[in-house]
Every structure is written in structure tokens, then in C-alpha cells.
PDB file as gemmi writes it, atoms N, CA and C in Angstrom:
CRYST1    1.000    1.000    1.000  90.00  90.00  90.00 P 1                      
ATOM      1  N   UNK A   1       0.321   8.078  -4.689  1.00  0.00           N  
ATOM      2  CA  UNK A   1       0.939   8.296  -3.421  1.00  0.00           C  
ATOM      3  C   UNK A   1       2.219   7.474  -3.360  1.00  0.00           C  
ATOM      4  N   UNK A   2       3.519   7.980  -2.236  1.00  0.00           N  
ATOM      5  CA  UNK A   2       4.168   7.091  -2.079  1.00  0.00           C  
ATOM      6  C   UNK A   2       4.163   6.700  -0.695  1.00  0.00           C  
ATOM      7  N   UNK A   3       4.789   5.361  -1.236  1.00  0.00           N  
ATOM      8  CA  UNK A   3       4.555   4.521   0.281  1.00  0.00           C  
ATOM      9  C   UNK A   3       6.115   3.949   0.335  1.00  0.00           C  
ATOM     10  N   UNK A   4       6.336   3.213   1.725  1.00  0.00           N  
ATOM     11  CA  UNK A   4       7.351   2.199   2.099  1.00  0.00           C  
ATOM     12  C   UNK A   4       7.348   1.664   3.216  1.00  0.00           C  
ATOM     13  N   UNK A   5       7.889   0.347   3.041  1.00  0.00           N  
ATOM     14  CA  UNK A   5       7.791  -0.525   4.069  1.00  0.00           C  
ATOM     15  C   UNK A   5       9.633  -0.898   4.270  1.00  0.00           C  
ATOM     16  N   UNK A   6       9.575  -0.851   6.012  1.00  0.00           N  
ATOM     17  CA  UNK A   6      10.620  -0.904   6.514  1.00  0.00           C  
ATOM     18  C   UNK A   6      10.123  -2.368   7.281  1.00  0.00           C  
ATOM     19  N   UNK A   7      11.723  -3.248   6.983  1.00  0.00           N  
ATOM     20  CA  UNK A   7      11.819  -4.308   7.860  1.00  0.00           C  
ATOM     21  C   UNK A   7      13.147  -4.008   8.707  1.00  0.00           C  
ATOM     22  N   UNK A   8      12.217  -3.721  10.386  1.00  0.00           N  
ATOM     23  CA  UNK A   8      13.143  -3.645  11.526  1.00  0.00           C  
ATOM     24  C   UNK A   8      13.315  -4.521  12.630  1.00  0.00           C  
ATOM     25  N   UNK A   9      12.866  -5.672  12.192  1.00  0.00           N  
ATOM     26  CA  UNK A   9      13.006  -7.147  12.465  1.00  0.00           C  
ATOM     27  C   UNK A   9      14.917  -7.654  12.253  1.00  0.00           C  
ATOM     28  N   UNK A  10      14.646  -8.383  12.940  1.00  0.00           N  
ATOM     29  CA  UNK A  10      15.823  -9.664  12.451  1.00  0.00           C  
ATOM     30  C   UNK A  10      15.757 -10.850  11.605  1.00  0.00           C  
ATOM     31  N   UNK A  11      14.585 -11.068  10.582  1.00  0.00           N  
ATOM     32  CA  UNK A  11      14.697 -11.819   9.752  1.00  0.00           C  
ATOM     33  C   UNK A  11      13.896 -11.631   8.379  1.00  0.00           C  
ATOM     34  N   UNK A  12      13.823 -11.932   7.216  1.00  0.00           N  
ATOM     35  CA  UNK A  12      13.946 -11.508   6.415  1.00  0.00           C  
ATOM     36  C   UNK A  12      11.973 -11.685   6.309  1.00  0.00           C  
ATOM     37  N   UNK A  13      11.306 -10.680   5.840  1.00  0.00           N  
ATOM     38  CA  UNK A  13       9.723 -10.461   5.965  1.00  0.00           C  
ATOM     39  C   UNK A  13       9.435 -10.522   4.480  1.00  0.00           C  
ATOM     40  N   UNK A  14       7.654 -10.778   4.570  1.00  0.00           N  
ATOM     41  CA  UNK A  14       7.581  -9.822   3.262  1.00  0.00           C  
ATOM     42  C   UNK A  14       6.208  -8.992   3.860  1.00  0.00           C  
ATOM     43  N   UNK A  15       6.378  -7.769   2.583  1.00  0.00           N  
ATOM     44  CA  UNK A  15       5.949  -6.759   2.884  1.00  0.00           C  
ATOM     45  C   UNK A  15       4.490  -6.605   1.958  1.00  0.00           C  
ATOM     46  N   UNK A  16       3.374  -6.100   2.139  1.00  0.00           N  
ATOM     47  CA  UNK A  16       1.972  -6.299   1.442  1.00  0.00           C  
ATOM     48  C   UNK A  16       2.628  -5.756   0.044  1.00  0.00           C  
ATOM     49  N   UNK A  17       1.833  -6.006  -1.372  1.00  0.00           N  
ATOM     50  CA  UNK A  17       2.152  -6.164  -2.832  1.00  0.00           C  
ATOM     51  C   UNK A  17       0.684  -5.051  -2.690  1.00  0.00           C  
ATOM     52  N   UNK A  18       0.959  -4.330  -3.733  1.00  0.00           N  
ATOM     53  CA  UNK A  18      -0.617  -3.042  -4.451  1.00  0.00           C  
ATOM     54  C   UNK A  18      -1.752  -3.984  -4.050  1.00  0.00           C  
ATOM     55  N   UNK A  19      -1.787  -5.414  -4.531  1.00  0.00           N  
ATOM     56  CA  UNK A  19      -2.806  -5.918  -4.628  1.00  0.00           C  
ATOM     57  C   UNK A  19      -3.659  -6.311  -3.313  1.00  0.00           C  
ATOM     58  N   UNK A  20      -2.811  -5.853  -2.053  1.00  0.00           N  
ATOM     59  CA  UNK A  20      -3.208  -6.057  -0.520  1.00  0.00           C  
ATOM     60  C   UNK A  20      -3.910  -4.729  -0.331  1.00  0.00           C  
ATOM     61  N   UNK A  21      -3.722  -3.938  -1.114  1.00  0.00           N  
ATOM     62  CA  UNK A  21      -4.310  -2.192  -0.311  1.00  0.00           C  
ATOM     63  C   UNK A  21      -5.375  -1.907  -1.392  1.00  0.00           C  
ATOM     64  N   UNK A  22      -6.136  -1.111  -0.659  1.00  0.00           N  
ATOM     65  CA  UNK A  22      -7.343  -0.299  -1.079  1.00  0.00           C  
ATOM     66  C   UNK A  22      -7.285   1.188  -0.620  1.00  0.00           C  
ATOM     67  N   UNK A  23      -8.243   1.820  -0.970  1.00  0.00           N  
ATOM     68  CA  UNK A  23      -8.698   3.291  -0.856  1.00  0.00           C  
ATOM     69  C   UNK A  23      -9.948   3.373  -0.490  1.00  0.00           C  
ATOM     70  N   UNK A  24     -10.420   3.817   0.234  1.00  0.00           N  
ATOM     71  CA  UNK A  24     -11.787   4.013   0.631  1.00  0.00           C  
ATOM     72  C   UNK A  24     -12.289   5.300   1.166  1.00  0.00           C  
ATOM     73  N   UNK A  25     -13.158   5.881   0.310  1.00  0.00           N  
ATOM     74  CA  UNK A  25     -14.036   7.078   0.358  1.00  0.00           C  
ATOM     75  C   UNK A  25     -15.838   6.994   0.669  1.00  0.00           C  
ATOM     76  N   UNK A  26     -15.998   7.351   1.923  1.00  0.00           N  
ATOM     77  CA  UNK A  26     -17.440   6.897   1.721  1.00  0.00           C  
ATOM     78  C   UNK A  26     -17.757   5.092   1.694  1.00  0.00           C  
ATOM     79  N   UNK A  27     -18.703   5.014   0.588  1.00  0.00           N  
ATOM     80  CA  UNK A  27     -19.229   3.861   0.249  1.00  0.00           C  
ATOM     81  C   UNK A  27     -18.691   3.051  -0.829  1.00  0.00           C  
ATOM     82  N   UNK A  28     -17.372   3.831  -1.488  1.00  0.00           N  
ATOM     83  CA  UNK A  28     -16.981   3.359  -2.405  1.00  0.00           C  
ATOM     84  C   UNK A  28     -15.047   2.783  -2.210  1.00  0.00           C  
ATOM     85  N   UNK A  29     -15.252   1.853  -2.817  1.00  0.00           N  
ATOM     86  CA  UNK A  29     -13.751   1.579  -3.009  1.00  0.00           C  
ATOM     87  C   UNK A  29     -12.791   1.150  -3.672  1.00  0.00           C  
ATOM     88  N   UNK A  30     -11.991   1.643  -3.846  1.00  0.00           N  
ATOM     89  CA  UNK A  30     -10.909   1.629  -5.112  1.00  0.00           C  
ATOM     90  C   UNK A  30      -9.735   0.967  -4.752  1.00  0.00           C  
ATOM     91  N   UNK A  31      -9.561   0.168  -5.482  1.00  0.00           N  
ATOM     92  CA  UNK A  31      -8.136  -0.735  -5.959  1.00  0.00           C  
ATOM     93  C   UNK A  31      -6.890   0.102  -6.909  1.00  0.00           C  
ATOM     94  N   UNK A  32      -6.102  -0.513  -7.058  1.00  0.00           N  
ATOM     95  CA  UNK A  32      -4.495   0.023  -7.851  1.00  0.00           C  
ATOM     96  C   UNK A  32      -5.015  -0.032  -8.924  1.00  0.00           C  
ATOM     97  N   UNK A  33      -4.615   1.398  -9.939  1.00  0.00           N  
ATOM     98  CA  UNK A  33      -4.404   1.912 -10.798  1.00  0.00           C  
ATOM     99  C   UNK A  33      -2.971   1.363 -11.923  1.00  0.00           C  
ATOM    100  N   UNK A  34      -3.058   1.439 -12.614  1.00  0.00           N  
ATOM    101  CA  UNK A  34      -2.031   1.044 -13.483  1.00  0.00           C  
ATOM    102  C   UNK A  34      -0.823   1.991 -13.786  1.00  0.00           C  
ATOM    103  N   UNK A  35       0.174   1.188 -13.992  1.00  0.00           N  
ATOM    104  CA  UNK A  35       1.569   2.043 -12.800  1.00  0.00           C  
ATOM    105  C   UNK A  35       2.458   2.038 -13.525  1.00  0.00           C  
ATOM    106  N   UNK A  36       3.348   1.932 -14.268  1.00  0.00           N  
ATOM    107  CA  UNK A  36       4.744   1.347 -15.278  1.00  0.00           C  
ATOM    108  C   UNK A  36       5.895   2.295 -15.285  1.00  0.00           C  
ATOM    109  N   UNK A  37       5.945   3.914 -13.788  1.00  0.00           N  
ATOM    110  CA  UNK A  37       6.624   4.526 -14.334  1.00  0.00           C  
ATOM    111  C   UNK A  37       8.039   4.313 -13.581  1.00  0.00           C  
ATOM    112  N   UNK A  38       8.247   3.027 -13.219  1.00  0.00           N  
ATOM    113  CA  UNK A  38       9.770   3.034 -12.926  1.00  0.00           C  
ATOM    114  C   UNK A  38      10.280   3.001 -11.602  1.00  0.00           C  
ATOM    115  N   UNK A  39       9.264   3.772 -10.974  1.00  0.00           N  
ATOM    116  CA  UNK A  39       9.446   4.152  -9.379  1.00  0.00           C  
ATOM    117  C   UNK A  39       8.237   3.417  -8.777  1.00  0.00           C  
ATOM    118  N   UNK A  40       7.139   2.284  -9.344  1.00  0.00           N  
ATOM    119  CA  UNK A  40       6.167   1.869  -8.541  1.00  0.00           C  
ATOM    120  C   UNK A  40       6.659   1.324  -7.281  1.00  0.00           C  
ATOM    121  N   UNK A  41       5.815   0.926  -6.790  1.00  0.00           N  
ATOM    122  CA  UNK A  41       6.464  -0.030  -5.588  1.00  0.00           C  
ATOM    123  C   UNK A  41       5.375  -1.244  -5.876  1.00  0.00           C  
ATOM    124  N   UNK A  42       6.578  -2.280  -5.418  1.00  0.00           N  
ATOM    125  CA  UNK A  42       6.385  -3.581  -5.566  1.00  0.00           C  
ATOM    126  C   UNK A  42       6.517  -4.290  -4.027  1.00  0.00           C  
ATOM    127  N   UNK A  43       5.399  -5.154  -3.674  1.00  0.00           N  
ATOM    128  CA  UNK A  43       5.715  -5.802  -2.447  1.00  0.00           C  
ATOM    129  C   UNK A  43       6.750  -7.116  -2.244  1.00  0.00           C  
ATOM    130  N   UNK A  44       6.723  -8.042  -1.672  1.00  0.00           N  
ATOM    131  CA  UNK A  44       7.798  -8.886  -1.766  1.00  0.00           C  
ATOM    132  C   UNK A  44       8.463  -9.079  -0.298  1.00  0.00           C  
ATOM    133  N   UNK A  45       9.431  -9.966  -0.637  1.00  0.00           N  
ATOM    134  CA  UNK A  45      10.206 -10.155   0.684  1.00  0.00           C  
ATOM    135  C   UNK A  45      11.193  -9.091   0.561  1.00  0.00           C  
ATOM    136  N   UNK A  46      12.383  -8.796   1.963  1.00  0.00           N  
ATOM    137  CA  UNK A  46      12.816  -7.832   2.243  1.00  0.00           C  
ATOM    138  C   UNK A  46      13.882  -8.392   3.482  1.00  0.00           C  
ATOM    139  N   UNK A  47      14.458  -8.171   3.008  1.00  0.00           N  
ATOM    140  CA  UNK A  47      15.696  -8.028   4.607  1.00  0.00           C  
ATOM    141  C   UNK A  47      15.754  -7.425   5.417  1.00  0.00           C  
ATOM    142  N   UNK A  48      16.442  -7.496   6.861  1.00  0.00           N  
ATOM    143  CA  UNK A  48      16.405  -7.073   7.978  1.00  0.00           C  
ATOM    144  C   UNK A  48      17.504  -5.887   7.414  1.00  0.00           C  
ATOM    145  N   UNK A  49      16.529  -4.553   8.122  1.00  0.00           N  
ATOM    146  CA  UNK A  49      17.155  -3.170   7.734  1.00  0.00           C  
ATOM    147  C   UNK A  49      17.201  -2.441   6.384  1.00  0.00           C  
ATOM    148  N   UNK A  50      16.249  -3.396   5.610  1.00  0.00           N  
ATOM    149  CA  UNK A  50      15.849  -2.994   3.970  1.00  0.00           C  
ATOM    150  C   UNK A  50      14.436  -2.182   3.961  1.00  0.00           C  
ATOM    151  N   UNK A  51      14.776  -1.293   3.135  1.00  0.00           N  
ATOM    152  CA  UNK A  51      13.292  -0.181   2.869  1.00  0.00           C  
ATOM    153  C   UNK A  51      12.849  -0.479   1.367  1.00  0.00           C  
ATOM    154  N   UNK A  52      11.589  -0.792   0.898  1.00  0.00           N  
ATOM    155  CA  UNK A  52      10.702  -1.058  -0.362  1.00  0.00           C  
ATOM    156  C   UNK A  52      10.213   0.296  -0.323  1.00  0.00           C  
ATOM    157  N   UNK A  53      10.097   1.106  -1.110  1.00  0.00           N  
ATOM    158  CA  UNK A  53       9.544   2.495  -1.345  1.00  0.00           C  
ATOM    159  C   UNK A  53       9.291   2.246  -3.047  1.00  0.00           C  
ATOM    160  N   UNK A  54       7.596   3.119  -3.031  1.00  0.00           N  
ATOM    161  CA  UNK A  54       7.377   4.075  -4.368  1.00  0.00           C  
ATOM    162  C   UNK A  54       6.255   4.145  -5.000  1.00  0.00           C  
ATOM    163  N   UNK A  55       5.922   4.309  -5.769  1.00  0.00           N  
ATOM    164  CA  UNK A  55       4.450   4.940  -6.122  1.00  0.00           C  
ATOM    165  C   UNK A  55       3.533   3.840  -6.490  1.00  0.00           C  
ATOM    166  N   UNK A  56       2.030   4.248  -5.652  1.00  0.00           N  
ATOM    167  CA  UNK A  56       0.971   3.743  -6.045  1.00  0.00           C  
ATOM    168  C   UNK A  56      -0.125   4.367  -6.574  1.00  0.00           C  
ATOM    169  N   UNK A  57      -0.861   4.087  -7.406  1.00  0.00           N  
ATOM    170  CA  UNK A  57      -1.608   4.764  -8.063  1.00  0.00           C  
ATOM    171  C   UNK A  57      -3.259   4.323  -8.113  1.00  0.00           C  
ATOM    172  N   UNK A  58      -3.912   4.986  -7.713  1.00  0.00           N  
ATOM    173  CA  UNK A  58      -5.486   4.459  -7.736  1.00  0.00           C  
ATOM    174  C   UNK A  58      -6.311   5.645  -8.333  1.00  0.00           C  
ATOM    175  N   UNK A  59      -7.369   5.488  -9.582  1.00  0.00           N  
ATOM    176  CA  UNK A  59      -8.309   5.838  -9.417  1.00  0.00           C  
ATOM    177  C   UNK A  59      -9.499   6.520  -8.045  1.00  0.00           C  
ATOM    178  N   UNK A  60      -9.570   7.352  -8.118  1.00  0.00           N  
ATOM    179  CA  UNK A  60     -10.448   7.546  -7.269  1.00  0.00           C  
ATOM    180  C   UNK A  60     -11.284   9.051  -7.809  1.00  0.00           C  
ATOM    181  N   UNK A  61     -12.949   9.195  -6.962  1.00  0.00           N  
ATOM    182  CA  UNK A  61     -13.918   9.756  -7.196  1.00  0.00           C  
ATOM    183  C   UNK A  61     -12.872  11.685  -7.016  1.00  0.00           C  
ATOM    184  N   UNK A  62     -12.988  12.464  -7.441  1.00  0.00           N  
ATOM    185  CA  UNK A  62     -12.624  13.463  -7.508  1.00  0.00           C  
ATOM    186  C   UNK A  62     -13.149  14.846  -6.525  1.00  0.00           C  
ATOM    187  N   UNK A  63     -14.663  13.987  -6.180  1.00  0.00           N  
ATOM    188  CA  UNK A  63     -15.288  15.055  -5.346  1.00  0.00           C  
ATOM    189  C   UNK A  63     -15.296  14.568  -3.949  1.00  0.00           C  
ATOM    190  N   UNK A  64     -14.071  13.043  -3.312  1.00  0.00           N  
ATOM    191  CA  UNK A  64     -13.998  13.004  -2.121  1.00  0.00           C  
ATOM    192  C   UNK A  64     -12.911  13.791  -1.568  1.00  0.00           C  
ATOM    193  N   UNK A  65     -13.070  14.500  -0.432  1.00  0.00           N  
ATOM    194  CA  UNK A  65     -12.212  15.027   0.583  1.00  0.00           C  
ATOM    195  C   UNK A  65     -11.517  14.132   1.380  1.00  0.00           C  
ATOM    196  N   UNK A  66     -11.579  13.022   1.457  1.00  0.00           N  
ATOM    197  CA  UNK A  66     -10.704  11.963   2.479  1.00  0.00           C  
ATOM    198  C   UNK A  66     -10.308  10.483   1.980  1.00  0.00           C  
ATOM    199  N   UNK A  67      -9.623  10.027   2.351  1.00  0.00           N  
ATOM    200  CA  UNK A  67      -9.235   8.863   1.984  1.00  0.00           C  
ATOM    201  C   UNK A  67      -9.485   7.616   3.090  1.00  0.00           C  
ATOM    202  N   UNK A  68      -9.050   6.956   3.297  1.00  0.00           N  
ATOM    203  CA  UNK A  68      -9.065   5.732   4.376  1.00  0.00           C  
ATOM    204  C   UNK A  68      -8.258   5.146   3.312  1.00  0.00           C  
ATOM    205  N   UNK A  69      -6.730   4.187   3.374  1.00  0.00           N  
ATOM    206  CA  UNK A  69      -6.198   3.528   3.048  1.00  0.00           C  
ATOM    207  C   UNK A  69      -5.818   2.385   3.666  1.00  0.00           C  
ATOM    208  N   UNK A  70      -6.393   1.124   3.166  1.00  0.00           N  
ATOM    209  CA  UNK A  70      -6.101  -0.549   4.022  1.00  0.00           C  
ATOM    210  C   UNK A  70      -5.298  -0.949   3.236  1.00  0.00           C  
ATOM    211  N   UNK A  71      -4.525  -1.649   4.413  1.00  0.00           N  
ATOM    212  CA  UNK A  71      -3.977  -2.737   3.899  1.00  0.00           C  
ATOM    213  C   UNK A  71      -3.841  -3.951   4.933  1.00  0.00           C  
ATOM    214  N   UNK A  72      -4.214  -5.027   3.361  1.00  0.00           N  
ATOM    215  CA  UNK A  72      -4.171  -6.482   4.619  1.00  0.00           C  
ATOM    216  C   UNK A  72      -2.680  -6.824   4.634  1.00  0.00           C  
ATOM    217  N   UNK A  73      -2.366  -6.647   6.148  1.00  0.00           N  
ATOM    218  CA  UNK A  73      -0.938  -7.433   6.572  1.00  0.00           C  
ATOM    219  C   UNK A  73      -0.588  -8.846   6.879  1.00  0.00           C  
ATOM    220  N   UNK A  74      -1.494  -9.557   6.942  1.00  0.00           N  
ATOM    221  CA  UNK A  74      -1.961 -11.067   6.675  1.00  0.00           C  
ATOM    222  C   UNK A  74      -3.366 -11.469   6.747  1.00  0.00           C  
ATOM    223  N   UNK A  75      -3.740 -12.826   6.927  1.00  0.00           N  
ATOM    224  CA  UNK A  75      -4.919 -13.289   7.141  1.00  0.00           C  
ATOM    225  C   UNK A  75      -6.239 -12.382   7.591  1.00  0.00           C  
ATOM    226  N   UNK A  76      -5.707 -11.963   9.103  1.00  0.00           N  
ATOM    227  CA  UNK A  76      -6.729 -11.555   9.631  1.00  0.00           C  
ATOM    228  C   UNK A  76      -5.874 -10.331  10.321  1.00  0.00           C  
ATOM    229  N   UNK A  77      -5.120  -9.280   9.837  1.00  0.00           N  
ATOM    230  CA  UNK A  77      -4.945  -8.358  10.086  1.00  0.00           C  
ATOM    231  C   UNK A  77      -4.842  -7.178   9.121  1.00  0.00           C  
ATOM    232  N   UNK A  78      -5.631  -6.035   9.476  1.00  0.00           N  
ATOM    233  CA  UNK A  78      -5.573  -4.670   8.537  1.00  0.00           C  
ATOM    234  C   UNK A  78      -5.274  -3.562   8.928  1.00  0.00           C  
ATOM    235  N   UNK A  79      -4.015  -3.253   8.307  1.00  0.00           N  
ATOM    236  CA  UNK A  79      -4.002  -1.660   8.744  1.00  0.00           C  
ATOM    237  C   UNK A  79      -4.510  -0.995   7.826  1.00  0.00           C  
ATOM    238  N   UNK A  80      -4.833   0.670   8.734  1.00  0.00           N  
ATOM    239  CA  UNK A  80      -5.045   1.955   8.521  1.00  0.00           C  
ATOM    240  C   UNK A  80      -5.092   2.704   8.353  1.00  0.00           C  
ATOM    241  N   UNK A  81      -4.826   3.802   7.373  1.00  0.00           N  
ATOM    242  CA  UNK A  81      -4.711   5.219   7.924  1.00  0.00           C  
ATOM    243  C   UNK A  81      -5.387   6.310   7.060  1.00  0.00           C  
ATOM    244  N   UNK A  82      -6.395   7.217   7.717  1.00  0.00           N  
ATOM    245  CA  UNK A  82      -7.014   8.202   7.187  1.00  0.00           C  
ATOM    246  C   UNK A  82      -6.312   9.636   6.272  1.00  0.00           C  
ATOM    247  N   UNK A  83      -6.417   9.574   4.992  1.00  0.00           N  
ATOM    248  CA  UNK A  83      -5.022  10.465   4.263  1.00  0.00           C  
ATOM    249  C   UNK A  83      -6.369  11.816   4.133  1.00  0.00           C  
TER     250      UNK A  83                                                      
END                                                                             
């Protein structure tokens, strides 16, 4: 999948790295896949009005219909979203 993170802040952020997100199907859950083609995306810091975009790659079961994708945005916060 591709992803990106926009900083629309006024000071310079960083943005979650592969190793903050998961996939979740059911009871099972999958971590980042191995990636090298040029266009991954990498997390990191970021400037005000800078976009991080590009491919992540996970393993996953073949006979799920849905996804749930987290990611931890710090400590004790996770986003969402059902793909």
C-alpha cells in the first residue's frame, strides 16, 4: 500500500517509521514486509508543509477480506483505519 504523512503544523514533527504500523485481520497480525524498491516510505522528522509518501509492504493471510491498519502515533496514541 501507499501511504503519507503530511506536516500541517508550524514546526518541524516526526512522522510514525513501518515499524509503528501493523495490519490486522481477524485474530491475526502482521508487521512490514521487506521493501528495497526505491519508493518505500520511511518515517522520520519532516517540516512544516513537507509530505513523506510511499510504499509499504506486509505479508498478509490471502483469504482475509478486510484489513484494520494501526499505527502508534506516540506513547499512548493509535490510529486507525479499516482498508
Amino acid at each position: 500500500m501507499t501511504i503519507s504523512a503530511e506536516n500541517v503544523g508550524s514546526e518541524r514533527v516526526a512522522v510514525p517509521s513501518t515499524w509503528d504500523m501493523s495490519l490486522i485481520t481477524g485474530d491475526s497480525q502482521y508487521g512490514e514486509g521487506y521493501y528495497s524498491g526505491g519508493d518505500e516510505y520511511r518515517g522520520g522528522g519532516i517540516s512544516p508543509g513537507m509530505v513523506r509518501e510511499g510504499v509499504v509492504l506486509s505479508e498478509v493471510d490471502e483469504s482475509a477480506s478486510s484489513y484494520e491498519l494501526r499505527i502508534e502515533l506516540t506513547g499512548d496514541i493509535t490510529a486507525s483505519w479499516t482498508l
